[in-house]
C-alpha positions as CSV (number, residue, x, y, z in Angstrom):
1,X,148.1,136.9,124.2
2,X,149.3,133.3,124.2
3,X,147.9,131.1,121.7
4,X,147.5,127.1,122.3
5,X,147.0,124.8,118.9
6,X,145.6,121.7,118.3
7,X,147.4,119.7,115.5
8,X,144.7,119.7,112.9
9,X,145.0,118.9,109.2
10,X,144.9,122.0,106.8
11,X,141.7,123.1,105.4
12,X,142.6,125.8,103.0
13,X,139.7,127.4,101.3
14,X,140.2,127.9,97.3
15,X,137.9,130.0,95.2
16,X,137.8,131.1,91.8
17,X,138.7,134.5,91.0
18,X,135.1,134.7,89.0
19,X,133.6,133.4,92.3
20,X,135.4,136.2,94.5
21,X,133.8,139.2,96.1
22,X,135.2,141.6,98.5
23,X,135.8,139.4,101.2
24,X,137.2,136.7,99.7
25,X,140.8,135.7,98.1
26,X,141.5,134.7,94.3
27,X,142.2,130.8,94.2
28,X,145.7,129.8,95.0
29,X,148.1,127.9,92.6
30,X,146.7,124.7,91.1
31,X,148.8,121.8,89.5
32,X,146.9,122.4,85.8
33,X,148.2,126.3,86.3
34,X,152.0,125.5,86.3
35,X,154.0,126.6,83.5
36,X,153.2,126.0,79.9
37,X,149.1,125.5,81.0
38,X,147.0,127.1,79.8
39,X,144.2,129.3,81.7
40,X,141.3,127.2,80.8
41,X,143.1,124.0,82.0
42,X,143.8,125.7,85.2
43,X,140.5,126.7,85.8
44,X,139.3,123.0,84.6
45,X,141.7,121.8,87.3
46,X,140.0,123.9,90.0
47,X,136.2,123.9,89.8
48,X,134.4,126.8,90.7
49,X,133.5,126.7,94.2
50,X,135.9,124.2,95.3
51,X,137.6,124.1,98.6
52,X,140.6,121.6,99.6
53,X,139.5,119.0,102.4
54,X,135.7,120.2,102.5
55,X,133.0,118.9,100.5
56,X,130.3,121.1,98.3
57,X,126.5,120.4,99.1
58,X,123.7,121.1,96.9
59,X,121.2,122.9,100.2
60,X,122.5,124.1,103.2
61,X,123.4,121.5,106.1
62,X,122.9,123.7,109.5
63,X,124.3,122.9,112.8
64,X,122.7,123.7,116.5
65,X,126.1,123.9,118.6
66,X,125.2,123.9,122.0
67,X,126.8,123.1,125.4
68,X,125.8,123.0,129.3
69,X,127.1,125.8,131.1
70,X,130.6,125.3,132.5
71,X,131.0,122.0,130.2
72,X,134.2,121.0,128.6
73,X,132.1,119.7,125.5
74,X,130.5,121.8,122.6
75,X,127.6,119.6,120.8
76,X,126.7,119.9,117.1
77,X,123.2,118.7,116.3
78,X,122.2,118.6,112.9
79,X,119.1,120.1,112.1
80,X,118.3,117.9,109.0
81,X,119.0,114.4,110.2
82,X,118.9,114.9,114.0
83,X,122.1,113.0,114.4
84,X,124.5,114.7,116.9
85,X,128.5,115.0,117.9
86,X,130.6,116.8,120.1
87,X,134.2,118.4,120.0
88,X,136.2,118.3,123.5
89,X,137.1,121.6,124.8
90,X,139.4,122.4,127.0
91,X,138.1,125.2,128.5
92,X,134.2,125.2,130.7
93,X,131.7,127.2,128.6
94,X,129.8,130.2,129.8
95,X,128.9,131.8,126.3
96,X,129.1,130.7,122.6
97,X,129.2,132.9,119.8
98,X,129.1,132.1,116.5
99,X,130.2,134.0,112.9
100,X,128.2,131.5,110.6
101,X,131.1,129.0,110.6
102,X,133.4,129.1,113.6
103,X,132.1,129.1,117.3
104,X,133.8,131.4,119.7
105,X,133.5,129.4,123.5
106,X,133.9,132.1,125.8
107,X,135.1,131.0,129.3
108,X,134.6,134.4,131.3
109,X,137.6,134.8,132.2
110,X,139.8,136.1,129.2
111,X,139.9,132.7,127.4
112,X,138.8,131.6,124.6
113,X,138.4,128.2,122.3
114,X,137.7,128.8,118.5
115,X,136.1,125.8,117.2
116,X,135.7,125.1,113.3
117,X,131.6,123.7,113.4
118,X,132.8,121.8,110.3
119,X,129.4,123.7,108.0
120,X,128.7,126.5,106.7
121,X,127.6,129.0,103.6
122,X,129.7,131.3,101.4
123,X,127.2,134.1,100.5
124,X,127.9,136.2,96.6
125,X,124.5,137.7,97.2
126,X,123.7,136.0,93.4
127,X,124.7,132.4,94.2
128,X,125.5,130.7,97.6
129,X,127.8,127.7,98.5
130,X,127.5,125.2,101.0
131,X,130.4,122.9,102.6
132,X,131.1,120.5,105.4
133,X,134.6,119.6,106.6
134,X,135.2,117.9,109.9
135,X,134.6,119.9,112.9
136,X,137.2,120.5,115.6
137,X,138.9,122.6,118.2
138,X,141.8,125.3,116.8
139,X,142.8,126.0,120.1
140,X,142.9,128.2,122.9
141,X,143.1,132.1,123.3
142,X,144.3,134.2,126.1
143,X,143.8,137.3,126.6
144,X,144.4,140.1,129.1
145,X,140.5,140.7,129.6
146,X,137.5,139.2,129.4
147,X,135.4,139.2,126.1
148,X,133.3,141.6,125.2
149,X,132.2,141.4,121.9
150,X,132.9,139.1,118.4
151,X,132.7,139.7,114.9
152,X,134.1,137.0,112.0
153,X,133.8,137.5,108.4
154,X,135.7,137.3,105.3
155,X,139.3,137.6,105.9
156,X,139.3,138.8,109.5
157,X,137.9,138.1,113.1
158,X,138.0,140.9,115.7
159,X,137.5,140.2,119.3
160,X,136.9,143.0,121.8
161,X,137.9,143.1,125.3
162,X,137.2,144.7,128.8
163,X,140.3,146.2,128.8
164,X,139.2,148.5,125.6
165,X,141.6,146.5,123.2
166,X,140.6,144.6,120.0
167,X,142.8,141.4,118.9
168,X,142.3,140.6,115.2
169,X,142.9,137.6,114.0
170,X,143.6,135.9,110.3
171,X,140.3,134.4,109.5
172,X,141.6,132.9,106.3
173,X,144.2,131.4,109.2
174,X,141.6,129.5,110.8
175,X,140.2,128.1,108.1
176,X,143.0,126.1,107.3
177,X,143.4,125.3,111.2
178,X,145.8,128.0,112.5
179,X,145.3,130.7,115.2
180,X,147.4,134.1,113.9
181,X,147.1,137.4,115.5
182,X,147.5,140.1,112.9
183,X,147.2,143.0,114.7
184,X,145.8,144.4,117.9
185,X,144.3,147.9,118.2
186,X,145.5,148.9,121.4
187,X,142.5,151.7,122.4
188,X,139.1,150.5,120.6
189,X,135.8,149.9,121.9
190,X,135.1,147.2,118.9
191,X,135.6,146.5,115.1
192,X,133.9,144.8,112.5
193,X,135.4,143.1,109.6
194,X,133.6,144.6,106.9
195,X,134.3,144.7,102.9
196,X,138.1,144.7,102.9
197,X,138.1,147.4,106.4
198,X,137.8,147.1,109.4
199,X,134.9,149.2,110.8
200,X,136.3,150.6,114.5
201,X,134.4,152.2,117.2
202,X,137.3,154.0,118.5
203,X,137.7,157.7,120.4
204,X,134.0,158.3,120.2
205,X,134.1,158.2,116.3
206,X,133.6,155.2,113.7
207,X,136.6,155.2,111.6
208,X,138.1,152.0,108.7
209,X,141.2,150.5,108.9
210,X,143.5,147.9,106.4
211,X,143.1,144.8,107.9
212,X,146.0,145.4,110.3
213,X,144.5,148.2,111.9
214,X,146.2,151.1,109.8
215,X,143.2,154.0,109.3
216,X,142.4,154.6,105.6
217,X,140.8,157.9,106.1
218,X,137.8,156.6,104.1
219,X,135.4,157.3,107.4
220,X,134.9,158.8,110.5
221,X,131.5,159.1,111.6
222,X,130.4,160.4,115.3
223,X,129.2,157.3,118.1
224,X,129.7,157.9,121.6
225,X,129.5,154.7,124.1
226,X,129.1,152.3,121.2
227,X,127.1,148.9,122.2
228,X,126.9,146.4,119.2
229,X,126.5,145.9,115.7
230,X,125.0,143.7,112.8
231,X,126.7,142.5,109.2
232,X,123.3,142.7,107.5
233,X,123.2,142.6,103.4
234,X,122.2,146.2,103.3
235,X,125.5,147.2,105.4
236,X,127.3,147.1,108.7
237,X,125.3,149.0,111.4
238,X,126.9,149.8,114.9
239,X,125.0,151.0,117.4
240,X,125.6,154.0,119.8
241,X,124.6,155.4,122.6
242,X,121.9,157.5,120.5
243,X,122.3,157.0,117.2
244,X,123.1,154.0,114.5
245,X,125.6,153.9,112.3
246,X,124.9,152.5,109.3
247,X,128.2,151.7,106.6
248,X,127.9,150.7,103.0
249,X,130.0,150.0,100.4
250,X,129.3,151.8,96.7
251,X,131.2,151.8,93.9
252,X,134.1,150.3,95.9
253,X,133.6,153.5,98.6
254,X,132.4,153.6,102.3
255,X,129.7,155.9,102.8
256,X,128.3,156.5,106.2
257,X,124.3,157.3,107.1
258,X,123.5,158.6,110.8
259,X,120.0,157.1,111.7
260,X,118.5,159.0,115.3
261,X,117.5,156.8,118.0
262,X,114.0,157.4,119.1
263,X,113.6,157.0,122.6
264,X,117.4,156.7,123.2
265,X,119.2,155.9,124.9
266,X,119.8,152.3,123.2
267,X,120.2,149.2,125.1
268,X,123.4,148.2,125.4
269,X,122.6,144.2,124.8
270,X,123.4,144.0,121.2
271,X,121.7,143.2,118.0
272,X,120.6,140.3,116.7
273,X,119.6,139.4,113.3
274,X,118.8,136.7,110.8
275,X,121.7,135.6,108.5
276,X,121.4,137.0,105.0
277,X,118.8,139.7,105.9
278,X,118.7,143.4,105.9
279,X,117.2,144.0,110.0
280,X,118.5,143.7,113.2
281,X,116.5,144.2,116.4
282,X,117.7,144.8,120.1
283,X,115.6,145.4,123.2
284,X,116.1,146.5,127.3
285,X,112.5,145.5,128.6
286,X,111.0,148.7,128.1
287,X,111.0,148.7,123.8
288,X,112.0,147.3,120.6
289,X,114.4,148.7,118.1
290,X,115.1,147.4,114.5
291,X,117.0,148.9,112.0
292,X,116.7,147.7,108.3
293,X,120.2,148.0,106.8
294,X,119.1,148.6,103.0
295,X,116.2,151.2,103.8
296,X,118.3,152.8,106.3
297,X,115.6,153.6,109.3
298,X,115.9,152.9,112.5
299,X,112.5,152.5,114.4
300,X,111.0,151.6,118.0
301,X,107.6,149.7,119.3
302,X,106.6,149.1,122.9
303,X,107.2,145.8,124.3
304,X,106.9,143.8,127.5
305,X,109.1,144.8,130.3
306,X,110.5,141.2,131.0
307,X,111.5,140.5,127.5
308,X,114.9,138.9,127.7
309,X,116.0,139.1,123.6
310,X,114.5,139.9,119.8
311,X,115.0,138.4,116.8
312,X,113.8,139.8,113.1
313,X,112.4,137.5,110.9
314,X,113.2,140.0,108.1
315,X,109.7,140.4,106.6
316,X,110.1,144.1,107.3
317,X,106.7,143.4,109.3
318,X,107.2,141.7,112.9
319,X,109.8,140.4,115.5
320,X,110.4,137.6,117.5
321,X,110.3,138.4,121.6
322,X,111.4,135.8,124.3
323,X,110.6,136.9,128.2
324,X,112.2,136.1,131.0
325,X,108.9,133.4,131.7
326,X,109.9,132.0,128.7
327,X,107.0,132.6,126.5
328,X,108.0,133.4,122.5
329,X,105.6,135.7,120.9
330,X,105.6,137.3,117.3
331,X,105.3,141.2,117.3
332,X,103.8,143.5,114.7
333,X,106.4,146.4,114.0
334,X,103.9,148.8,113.5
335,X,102.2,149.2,117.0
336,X,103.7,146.4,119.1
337,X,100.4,144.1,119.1
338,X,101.1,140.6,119.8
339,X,99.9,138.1,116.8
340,X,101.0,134.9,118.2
341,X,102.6,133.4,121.2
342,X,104.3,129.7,120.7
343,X,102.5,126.8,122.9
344,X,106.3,126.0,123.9
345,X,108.7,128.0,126.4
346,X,112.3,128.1,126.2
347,X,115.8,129.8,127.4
348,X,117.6,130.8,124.1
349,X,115.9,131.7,120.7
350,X,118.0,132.0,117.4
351,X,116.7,131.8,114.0
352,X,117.7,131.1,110.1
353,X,115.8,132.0,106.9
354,X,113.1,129.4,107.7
355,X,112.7,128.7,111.0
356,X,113.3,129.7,114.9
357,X,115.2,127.0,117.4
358,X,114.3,127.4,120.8
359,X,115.7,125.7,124.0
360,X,114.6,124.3,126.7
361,X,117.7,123.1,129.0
362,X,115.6,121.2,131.7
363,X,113.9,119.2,129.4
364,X,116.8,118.6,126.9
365,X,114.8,119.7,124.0
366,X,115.3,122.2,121.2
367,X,111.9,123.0,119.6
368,X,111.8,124.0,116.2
369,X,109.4,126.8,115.3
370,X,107.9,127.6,112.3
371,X,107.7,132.0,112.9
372,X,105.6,132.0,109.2
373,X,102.7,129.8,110.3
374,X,102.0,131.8,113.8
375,X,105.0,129.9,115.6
376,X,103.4,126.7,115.3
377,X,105.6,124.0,116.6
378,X,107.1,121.7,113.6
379,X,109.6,119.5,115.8
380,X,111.1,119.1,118.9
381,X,114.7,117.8,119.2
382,X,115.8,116.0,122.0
383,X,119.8,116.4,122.8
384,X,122.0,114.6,125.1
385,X,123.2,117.5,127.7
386,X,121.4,120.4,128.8
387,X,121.3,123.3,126.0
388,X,122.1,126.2,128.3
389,X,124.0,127.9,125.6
390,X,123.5,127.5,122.0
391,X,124.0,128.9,118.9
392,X,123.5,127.8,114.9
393,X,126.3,127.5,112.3
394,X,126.1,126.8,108.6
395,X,123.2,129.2,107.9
């Protein structure tokens, strides 16, 4: 893997210890902590919640990145003032992925740009932060495959290739606007940065590693062909070929929970799901399957054979469907019955905690749905390129 960096200034992220789960590091050395301070003056000197170079918010300030396909140019439209920007890439975009912060452009071919949006949220389940920094590029990654599937959070991102290898990377790194490799795990389907582990899909099994790839012997859980996963507030779950695996951490251990797929096998598209919720839904045209993380059930409804994706609202109650026409309708969980069907049609469809953003590339639109109030349509954005790809940030 080479590794090509832009010279950036350093945005190092500093928390409190008192703030600090799991995932996170205590706060590095202030000034007010040298010798002879006291404690309290140190953490006087270093508010809680601060972060070098960024600045705190009092509500969350979410981003639509989005970019034409094959574009050197990623866009950042703002969903509460409308205003937009762009980063320059030096790669041509064919799919972005996103890990609530940084956006993975994917060029096909083996490379890929990491690209700090410049917003996003730092979740302790009791409280949440909100920041904005400058966005820009990190640099360039290449690998010996093609992508096949991304996962960012806390201190690590793991990025899954072709080739069955898994590069991880120091996330803490790109926060302060480096590119490290830390390890790679040379025969692994994928792995997801969970807790201070590494959840791996490797050898047919589920298994945790240290953060460099070194098995703990905390788990090993069955999952033959596995096909995506979800970080979801009830757990990790990874999906196989006829089963989920659902992981959780209690009292500072993993524990593992083997949910049967009805109607397996499961498509192998991937989960999506809505940032800080508990379900994650995934679809192949002929059903829908969510799993709720904290309940720990995995269930499918009948659907439409041209849908395209699903996304969960997390109401426990319906999902979102997009076809390949276009149309977005809202699903009931229970029996598959259509409630509403939005008066708009699109190409992409993500979602937040309040509303769903769907794109319409011809018309260089994004419409804003409101998925509580039957999908009625609450705005429509117009943008300067077509939105072929997008994805939201700062959630």
């Amino acid at each position: 893997m080479t590794i090509h960096r832009l010279l950036a200034a350093a945005v190092a992220t500093l928390t409190l210890a008192a703030c600090a789960d799991a995932t996170e590091p205590a706060a590095e050395a202030t000034p007010g902590a040298a010798a002879g301070a006291t404690p309290g003056a140190a953490a006087e000197a270093t508010p809680h919640g601060y972060v070098a170079g960024a600045e705190e918010l009092p509500e969350p300030r979410p981003a639509l990145a989005y970019a034409t396909r094959g574009a050197d140019r990623l866009h950042l439209l703002d969903l509460t003032d409308e205003t937009e920007k762009h980063v320059d890439l030096r790669i041509g975009a064919q799919r972005l992925v996103e890990d609530g912060r940084f956006v993975y452009v994917d060029a096909g071919d083996g490379r890929l740009e990491i690209v700090d949006a410049g917003v996003w949220t730092v979740d302790h389940s009791d409280h949440v932060h909100y920041y904005r920094a400058p966005a820009r590029s990190l640099g360039v990654l290449t690998l010996d495959a093609p992508v096949t599937t991304i996962a960012g959070a806390g201190a690590s991102t793991a990025i899954s290739t072709t080739g069955g290898r898994v590069v991880v990377l120091d996330r803490r790194k790109l926060e302060s606007g480096e590119i490290v490799e830390r390890t790679t795990l040379p025969t692994a389907a994928l792995a997801v940065p969970y807790a201070d582990a590494l959840l791996v899909a490797t050898g047919g099994r589920v298994v945790a590693t240290d953060a460099r790839g070194r098995r703990t012997g905390d788990l090993a859980v069955p999952c033959a062909a596995p096909r995506g996963w979800a970080a979801l507030r009830g757990g990790v779950v990874i999906a196989c070929e006829r089963s989920v695996v659902r992981v959780k951490q209690r009292g500072g251990k993993l524990t593992a929970t083997t949910l049967p797929a009805p109607g397996a096998p499961l498509p192998s598209s991937g989960f999506t799901y809505r940032p800080r919720g508990n379900e994650a839904a995934t679809t192949d045209g002929t059903g829908i399957w969510t799993v709720d993380a904290a309940k720990a059930t995995l269930r499918r409804v009948p659907g439409r054979r041209d849908l395209t994706a699903v996304a969960p609202p997390a109401d426990g109650a319906t999902v979102l469907a997009l076809a390949t026409n276009g149309t977005v309708t809202s699903v009931d969980l229970n029996d598959g019955t259509v409630l509403a069907t939005a008066a708009v049609r699109g190409a992409s469809l993500t979602l937040d905690v309040d509303r769903a953003y769907l794109t319409e590339p011809r018309a260089r639109a994004v419409h804003e749905l409101d998925y509580r109030d039957g999908l009625r349509t609450a705005r429509t954005l117009r943008v300067r390129e077509r939105p072929d790809l997008a994805v939201e940030v700062g959630r």
